[in-house]
Every structure is written in C-alpha cells, then in structure tokens.
C-alpha positions as CSV (number, residue, x, y, z in Angstrom):
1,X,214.2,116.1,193.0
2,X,210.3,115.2,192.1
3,X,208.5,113.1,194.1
4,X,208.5,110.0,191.2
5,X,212.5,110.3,190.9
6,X,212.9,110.7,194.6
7,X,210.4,107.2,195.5
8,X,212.8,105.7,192.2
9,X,216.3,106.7,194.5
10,X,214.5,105.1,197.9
11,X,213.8,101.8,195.7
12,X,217.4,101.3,194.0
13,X,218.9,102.1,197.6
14,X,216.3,99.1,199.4
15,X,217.7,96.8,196.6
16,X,221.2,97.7,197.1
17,X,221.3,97.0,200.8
18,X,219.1,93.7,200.3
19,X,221.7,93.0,197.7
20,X,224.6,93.6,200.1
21,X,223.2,92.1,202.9
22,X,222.6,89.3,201.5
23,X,225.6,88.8,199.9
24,X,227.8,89.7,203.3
25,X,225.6,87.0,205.3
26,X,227.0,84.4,202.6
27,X,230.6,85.3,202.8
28,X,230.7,85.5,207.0
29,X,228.3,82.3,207.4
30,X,231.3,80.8,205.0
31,X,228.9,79.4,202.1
32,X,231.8,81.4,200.3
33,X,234.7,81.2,201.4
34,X,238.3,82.6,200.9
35,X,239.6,82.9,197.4
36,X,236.0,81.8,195.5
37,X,235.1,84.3,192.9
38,X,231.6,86.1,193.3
39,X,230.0,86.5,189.7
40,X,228.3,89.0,189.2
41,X,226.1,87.9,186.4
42,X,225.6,84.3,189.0
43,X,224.2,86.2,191.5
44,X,222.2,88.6,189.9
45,X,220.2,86.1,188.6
46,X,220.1,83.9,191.8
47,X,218.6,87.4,193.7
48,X,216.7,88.1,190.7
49,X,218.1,91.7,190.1
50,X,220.0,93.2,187.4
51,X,224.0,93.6,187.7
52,X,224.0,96.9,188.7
53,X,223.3,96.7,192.3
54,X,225.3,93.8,192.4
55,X,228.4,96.2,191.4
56,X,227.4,98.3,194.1
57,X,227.1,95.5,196.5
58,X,230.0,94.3,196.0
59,X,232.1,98.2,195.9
60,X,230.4,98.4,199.6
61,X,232.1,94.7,201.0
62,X,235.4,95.7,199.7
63,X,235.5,98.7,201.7
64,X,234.2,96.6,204.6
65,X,237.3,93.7,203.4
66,X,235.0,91.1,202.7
67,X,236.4,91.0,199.0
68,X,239.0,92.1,196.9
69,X,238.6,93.4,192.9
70,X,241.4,91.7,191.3
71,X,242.3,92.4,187.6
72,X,241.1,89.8,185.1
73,X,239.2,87.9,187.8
74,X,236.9,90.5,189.7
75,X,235.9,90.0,192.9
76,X,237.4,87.4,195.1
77,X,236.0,86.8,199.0
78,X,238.8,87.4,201.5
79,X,236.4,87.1,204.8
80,X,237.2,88.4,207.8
81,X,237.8,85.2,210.8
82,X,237.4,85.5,214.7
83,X,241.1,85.6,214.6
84,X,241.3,88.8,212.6
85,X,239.3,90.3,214.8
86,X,240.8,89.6,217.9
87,X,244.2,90.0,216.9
88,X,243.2,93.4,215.2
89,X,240.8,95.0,218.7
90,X,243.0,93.3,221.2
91,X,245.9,95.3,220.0
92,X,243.7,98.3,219.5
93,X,242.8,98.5,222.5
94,X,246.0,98.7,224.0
95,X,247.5,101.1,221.8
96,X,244.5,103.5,222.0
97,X,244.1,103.2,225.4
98,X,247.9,104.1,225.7
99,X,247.1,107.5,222.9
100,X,243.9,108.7,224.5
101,X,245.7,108.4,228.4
102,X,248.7,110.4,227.1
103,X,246.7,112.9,224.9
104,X,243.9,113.8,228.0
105,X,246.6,116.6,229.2
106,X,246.5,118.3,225.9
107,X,243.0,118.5,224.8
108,X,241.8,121.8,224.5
109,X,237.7,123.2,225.7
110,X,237.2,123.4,222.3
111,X,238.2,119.8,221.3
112,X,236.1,119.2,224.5
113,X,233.3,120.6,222.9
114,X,233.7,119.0,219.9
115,X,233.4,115.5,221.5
116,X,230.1,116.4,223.2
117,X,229.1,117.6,219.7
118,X,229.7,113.9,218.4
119,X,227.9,112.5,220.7
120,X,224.7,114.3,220.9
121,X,225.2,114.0,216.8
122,X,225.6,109.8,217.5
123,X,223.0,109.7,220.2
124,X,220.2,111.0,218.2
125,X,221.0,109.4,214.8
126,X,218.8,106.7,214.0
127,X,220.8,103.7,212.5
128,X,219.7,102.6,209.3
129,X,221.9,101.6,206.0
130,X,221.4,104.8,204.9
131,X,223.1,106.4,207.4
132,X,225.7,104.1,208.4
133,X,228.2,105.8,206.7
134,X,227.2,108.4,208.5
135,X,227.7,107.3,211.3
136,X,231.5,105.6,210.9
137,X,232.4,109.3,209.9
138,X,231.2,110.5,213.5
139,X,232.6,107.7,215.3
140,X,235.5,107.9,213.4
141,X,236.4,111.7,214.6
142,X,235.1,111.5,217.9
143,X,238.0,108.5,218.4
144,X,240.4,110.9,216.5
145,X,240.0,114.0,218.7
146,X,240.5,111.9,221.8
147,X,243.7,110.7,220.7
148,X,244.7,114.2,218.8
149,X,246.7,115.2,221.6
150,X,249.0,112.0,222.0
151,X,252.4,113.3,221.9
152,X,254.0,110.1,220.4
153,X,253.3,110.5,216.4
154,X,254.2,106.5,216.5
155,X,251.6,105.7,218.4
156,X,249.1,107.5,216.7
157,X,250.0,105.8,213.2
158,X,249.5,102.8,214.5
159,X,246.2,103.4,215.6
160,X,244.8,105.0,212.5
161,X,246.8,101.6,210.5
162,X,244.6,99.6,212.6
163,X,241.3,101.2,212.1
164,X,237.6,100.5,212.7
165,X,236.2,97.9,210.9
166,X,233.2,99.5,208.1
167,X,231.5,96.3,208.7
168,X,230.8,96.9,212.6
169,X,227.7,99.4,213.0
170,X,226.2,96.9,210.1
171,X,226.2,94.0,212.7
172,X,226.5,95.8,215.5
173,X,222.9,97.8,215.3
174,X,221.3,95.6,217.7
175,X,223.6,97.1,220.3
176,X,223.3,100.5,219.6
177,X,222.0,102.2,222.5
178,X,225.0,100.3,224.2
179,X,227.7,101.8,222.1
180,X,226.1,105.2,223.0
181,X,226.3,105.1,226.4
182,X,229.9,104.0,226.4
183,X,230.2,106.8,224.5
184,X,229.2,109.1,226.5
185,X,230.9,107.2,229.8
186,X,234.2,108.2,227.5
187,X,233.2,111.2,227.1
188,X,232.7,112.1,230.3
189,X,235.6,110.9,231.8
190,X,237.5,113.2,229.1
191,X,235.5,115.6,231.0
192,X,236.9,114.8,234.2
193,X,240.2,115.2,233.3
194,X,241.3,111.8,234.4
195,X,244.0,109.9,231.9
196,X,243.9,106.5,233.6
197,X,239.9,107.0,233.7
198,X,239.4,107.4,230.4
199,X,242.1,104.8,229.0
200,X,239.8,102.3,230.6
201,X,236.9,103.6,229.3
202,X,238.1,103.3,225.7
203,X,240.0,99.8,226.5
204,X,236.4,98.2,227.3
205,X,234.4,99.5,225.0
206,X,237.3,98.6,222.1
207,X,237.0,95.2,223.8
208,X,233.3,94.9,224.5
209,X,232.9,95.7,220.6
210,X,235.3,93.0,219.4
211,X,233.4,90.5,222.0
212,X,229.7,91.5,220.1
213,X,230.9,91.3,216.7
214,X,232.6,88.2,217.1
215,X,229.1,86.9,218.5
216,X,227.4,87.6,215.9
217,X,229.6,86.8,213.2
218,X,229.2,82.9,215.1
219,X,225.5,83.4,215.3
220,X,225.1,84.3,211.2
221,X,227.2,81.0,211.3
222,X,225.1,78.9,213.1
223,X,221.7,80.3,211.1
C-alpha cells in the first residue's frame, strides 16, 4: 500500500469510529430507544458524512447488540439496560467460576504457557478502535483455555452462550491497566495450582467488570 492510499485507509477508519461512537453514545444515553429505526440516510446527513460509514457503523453495534438489521425495515435499536447486564455477569460469574475451579486439575504446561502468552500479548497492546477487536480475540481465548479443562461439557456451553459483551473494552478503556492486572492475578493463581484461588479470581474480576460498565453506561446517561 502507497503512502496516499495508506493516509486514505487511516481517514475512512477515524470516520468510522467517530461515526460509531457517536452513534452508540445515542442509543445507551437513550435519545434512541428500543424499537426506533436508525436511518441511515437521517444520520448521515445530521453527522455530515456519506452512508457508507454509516453502514459500517451500524454492522459494528449489531455485533455489540445495540441493533438489530430487520428485513424491510433496517436497523432497529435493541439497547442493552443495567438489567441485562447484571443478569447476564452475575450468572457468568458463577458458572465460570464453577468451569475454571473444575478445569485447574487438567490444564496442561503448555496451556499454562499459552495463558502467560495472552497476557504479555494483552499487557502490552495499546487500546485503540483499531485494535479492539484485537483485543476481544485475546481476551476471548485466554478465558477459553482456563476453562478448557472443565470436565462438565454443560457447563462449558453455557458459558460460551453467555459470552463477553463486544461493547466492553469500548467503554471500558479507561480501566485498562485494571483489567490487566486482574489478569495477571488469574493468571497467576492458575500458576499456583489452586482451584478455589483462582475461581475467586475470575468471580471478581467478572463482577468488577459488570460493576464498571454499568457505571459508565449511567454516566453517558447523565452527560
């Protein structure tokens, strides 16, 4: 890629997130709210761009499940409420607190290494839109290896139903660094070889997570 095309790429991808953010901030500080349509050709002009990052924008907050693509209509806002999200980390917490605490015995060195892969990988990343998706991928298989060795396929299914939100690390950046650390707090107590150590681990920082995001889902409410 030339330098003219490459600046081009880094300008469409500055619009995009502008686009997106700006368009999540309306849909969790409830200017829209559940069932209204967002039209595209409405909010291209009102952010003075054309449609196309507006497409992209909105491709982006479905995966995150802040709107649906329905036939005929297009997208419809289905935001996510402080009840979703404790309902949805409360209950993951318990359940992967349970898989990680009954997996520990069966994790091999390797998987071991793999985690403390992740992490570095996590620790040195530097947050940005860009690499956000990055980043769910790593945090994504660091939880996955933990709980790999869960003997209870159940358990497991019900975990990976529940998921981790794509709209977290977006709100979340301010607290960063924090994540980190807890990561590697989990990490090491996989280390350690200690079930009920590392169940707790995981439990809080499931719980401490839903705790931020819920803060600052209010505070983009109260701006």
């Amino acid at each position: 890629m030339d330098i003219l095309s490459e600046k081009l790429a880094q300008q469409k991808s500055t619009v995009v997130n502008n686009v997106t953010k700006r368009l999540r901030e309306v849909i969790l500080d409830g200017t829209l709210k559940k069932g209204d349509r967002l039209i595209q050709e409405e909010w291209a002009e009102k952010l003075k761009v054309s449609r196309m990052p507006i497409r992209e924008a909105l491709t982006q907050l479905q995966m995150e499940g802040l709107v649906e693509i329905v036939p005929h209509k297009g997208a419809v806002v289905t935001p996510i409420t402080k009840e979703n999200i404790e309902e949805i980390y409360y209950i993951r917490s318990m359940l992967e607190g349970l898989a990680v605490e009954k997996s520990l015995p069966f994790l091999t060195d390797e998987d071991k290494r793999h985690l403390h892969d992740i992490v570095v990988q996590m620790e040195t990343l530097d947050l940005t839109d860009e690499t956000n998706g990055e980043y769910i991928r790593l945090n994504a298989s660091f939880h996955q290896i933990l709980r790999s060795g869960c003997p209870w396929p159940r358990l497991r299914k019900m975990v990976e139903t529940l998921g981790i939100s794509p709209i977290a690390p977006n709100l979340l950046i301010d607290y960063y660094q924090e994540t980190q650390r807890e990561h590697r707090l989990i990490y090491e107590a996989a280390l350690r070889g200690d079930p009920a150590e590392l169940r707790a681990a995981v439990e809080y920082h499931i719980l401490r997570t839903k705790n931020n995001l819920i803060d600052c889902m209010e505070s983009i409410r109260k701006a």
